[in-house]
DRENMAR-329339 format. One record per residue (C-alpha): residue number from 1; residue in three letters; chain; x, y, z. Coordinates in nm, 3 decimals, always signed. Each point is the difference from the previous one (the first is absolute). Last residue first. Layout:
{seq:NUM, type:ALA, mol:A, px:X, py:Y, pz:Z} .
...
//
This chain:
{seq:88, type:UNK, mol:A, px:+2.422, py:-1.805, pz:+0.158} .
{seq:87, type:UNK, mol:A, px:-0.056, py:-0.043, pz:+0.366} .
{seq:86, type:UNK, mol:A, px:-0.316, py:-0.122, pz:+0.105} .
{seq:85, type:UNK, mol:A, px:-0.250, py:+0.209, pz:+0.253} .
{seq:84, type:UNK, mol:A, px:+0.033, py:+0.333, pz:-0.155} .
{seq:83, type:UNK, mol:A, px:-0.227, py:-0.113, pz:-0.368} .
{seq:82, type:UNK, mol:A, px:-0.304, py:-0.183, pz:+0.297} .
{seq:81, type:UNK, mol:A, px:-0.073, py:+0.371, pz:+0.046} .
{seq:80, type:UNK, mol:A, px:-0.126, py:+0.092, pz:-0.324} .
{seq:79, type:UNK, mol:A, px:-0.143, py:-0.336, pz:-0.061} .
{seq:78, type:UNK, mol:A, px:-0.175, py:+0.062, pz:+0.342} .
{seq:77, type:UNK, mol:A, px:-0.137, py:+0.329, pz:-0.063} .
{seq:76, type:UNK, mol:A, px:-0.094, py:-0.091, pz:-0.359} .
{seq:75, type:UNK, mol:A, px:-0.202, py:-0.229, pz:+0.105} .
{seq:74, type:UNK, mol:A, px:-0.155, py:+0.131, pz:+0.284} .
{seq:73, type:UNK, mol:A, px:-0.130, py:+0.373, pz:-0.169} .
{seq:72, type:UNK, mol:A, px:-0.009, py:+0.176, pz:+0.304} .
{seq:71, type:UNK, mol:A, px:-0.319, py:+0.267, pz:-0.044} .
{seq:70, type:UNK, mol:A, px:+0.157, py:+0.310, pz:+0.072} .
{seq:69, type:UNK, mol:A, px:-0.092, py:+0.093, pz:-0.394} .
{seq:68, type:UNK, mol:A, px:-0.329, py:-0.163, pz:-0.006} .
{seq:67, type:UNK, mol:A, px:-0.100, py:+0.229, pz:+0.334} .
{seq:66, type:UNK, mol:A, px:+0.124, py:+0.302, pz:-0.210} .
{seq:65, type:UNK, mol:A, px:-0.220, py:-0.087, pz:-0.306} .
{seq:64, type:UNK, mol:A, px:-0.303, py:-0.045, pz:+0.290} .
{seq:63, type:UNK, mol:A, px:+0.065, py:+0.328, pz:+0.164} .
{seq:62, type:UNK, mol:A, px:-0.002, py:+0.158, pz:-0.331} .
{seq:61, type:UNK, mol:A, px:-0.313, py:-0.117, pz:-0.100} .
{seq:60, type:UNK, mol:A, px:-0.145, py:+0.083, pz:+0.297} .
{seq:59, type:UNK, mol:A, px:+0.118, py:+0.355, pz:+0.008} .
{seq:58, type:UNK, mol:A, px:+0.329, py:+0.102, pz:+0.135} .
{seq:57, type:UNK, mol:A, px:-0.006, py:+0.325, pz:+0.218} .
{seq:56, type:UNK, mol:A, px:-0.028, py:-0.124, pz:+0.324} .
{seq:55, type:UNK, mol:A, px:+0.364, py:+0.181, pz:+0.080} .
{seq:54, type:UNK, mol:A, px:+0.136, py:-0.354, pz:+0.034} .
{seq:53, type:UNK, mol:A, px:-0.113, py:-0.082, pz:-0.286} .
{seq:52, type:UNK, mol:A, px:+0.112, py:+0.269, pz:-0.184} .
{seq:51, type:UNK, mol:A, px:+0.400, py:-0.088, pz:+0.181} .
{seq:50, type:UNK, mol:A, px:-0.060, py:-0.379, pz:-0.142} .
{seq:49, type:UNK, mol:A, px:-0.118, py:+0.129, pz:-0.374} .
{seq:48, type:UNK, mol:A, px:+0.381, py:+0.137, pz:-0.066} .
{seq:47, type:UNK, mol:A, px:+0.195, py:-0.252, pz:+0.193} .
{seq:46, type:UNK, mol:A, px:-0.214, py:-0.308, pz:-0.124} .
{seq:45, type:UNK, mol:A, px:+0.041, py:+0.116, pz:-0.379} .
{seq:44, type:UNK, mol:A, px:+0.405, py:+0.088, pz:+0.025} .
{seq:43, type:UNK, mol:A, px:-0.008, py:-0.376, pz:+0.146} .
{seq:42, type:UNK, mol:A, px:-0.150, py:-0.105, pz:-0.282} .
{seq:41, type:UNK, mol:A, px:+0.166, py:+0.120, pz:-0.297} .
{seq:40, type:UNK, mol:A, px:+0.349, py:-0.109, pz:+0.207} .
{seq:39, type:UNK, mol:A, px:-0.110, py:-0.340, pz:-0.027} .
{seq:38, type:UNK, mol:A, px:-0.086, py:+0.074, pz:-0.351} .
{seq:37, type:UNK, mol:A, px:+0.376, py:+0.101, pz:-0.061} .
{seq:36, type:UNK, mol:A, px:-0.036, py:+0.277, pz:-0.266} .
{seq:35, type:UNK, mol:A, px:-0.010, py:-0.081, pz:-0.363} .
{seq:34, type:UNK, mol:A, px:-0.129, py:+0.354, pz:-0.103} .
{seq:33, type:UNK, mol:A, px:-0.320, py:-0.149, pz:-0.079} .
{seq:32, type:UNK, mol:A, px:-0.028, py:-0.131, pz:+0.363} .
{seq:31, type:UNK, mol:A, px:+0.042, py:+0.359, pz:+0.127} .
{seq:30, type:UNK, mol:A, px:-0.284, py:+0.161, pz:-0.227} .
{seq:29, type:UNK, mol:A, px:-0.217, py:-0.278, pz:+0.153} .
{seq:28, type:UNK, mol:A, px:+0.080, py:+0.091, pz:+0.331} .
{seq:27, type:UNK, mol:A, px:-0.038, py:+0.360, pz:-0.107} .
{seq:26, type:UNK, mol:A, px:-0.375, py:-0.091, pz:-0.116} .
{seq:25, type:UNK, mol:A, px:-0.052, py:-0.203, pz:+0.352} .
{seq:24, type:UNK, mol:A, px:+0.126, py:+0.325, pz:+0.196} .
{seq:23, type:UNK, mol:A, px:-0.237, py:+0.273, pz:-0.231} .
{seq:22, type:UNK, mol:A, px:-0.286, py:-0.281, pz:+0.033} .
{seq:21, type:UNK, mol:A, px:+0.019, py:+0.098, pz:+0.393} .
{seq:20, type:UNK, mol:A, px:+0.018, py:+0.362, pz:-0.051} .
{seq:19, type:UNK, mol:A, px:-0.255, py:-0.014, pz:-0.191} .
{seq:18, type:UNK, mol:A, px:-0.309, py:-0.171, pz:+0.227} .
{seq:17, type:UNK, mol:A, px:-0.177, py:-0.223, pz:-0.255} .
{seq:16, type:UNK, mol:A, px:+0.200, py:-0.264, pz:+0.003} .
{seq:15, type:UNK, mol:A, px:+0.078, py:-0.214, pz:-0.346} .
{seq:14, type:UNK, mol:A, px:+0.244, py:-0.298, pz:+0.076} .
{seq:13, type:UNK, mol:A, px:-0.014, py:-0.225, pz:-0.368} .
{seq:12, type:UNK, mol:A, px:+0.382, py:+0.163, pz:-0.111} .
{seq:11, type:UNK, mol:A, px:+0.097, py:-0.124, pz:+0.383} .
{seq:10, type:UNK, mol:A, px:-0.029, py:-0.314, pz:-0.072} .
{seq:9, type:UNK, mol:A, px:+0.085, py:-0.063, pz:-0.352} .
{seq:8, type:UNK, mol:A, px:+0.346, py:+0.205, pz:+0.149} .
{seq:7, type:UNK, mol:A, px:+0.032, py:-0.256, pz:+0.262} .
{seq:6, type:UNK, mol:A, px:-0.008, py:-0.232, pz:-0.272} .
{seq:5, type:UNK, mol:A, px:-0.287, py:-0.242, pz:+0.029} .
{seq:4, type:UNK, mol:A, px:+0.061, py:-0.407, pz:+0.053} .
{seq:3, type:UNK, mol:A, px:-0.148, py:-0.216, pz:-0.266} .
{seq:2, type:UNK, mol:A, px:-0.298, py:-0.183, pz:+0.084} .
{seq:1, type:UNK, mol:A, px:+0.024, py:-0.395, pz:-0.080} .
//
């Protein structure tokens, strides 16, 4: 059975070549090591490569990293959500 990568794993095996772009993942990483909320980690990621995307500034690489971040991730979506539909 495969064992499930830390987000930090993750992003610690990213490499893009354009600089600014590493500069984000390598402060993500910084973040996590600080303890910060990875959920947090993330969206800080989407709202700082989203605006050099829209700017056609993002290389392919970094297109593809952001398109894996917007990506919904189903299970923990619903699990998330399921949590407000029963009363503690």
């Amino acid at each position: 059975m495969k064992r499930k990568q830390s987000l930090r794993e993750k992003l610690s095996n990213i490499h893009l070549a354009n600089e600014a772009e590493q500069e984000i993942v390598n402060s993500a990483i910084a973040n996590l090591d600080k303890k910060e909320n990875p959920h947090i980690v993330l969206s800080n990621m989407e709202g700082q490569l989203r605006p050099l995307a829209l700017k056609g500034k993002l290389s392919k690489e970094g297109l593809t990293l952001l398109t894996d971040l917007e990506r919904p991730n189903f299970d923990q979506d619903v699990a998330t959500s399921t949590m407000t539909w029963f009363p503690k």
